[in-house]
C-alpha positions in Angstrom: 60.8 42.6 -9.9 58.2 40.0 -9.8 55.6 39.6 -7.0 55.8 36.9 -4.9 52.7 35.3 -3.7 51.8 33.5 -0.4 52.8 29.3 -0.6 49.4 28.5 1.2 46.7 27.4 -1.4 44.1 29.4 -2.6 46.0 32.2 -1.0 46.7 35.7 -3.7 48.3 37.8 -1.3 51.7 39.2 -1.3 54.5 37.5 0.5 56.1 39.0 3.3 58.0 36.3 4.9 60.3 33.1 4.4 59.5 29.6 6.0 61.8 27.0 6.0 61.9 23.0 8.0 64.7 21.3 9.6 63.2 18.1 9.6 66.2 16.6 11.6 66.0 19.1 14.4 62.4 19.7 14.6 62.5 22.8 14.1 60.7 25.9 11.8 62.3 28.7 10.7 60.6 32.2 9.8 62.3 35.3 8.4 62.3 38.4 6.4 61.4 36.8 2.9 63.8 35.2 1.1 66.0 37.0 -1.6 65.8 33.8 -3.8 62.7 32.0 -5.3 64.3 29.0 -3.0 62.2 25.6 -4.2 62.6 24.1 -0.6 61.0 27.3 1.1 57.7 28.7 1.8 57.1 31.9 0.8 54.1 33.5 3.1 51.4 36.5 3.7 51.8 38.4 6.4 48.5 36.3 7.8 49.6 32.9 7.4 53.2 34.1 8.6 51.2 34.9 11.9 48.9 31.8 11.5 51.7 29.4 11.3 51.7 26.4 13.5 53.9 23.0 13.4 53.6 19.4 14.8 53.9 19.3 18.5 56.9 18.9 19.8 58.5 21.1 17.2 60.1 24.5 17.7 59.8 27.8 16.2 62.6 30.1 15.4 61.2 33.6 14.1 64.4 36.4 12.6 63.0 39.2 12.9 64.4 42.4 11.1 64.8 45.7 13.5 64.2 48.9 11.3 65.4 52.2 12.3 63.0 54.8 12.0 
């Protein structure tokens, strides 16, 4: 399987997470990265995923995935 790298310019790290916008709802969505190379999505690093900020007024929905070790 091919690496997927971080969105964010200049940026050669593996992705980790999935960012997509609702423009119409104001909103941002983060998850577990995406199983498709989806052109409307973000793929990001596990810096930038933590990092990420969005006009104000907007609202962040993070899906987290809950492993059981």
């Amino acid at each position: 399987m091919r690496e997927r790298l971080c969105s964010k310019v200049a940026c050669a790290r593996e992705a980790v997470s999935t960012l997509t916008y609702d423009y119409e709802d104001q909103m941002a969505a983060v998850g577990p990265l995406g199983g498709d190379d989806d052109p409307h999505a973000h793929d990001l690093c596990a810096i930038h995923t933590d990092r990420l900020s969005v006009p104000r007024g907007w609202v962040v929905v993070r899906h987290e995935t809950i492993s059981n070790r």
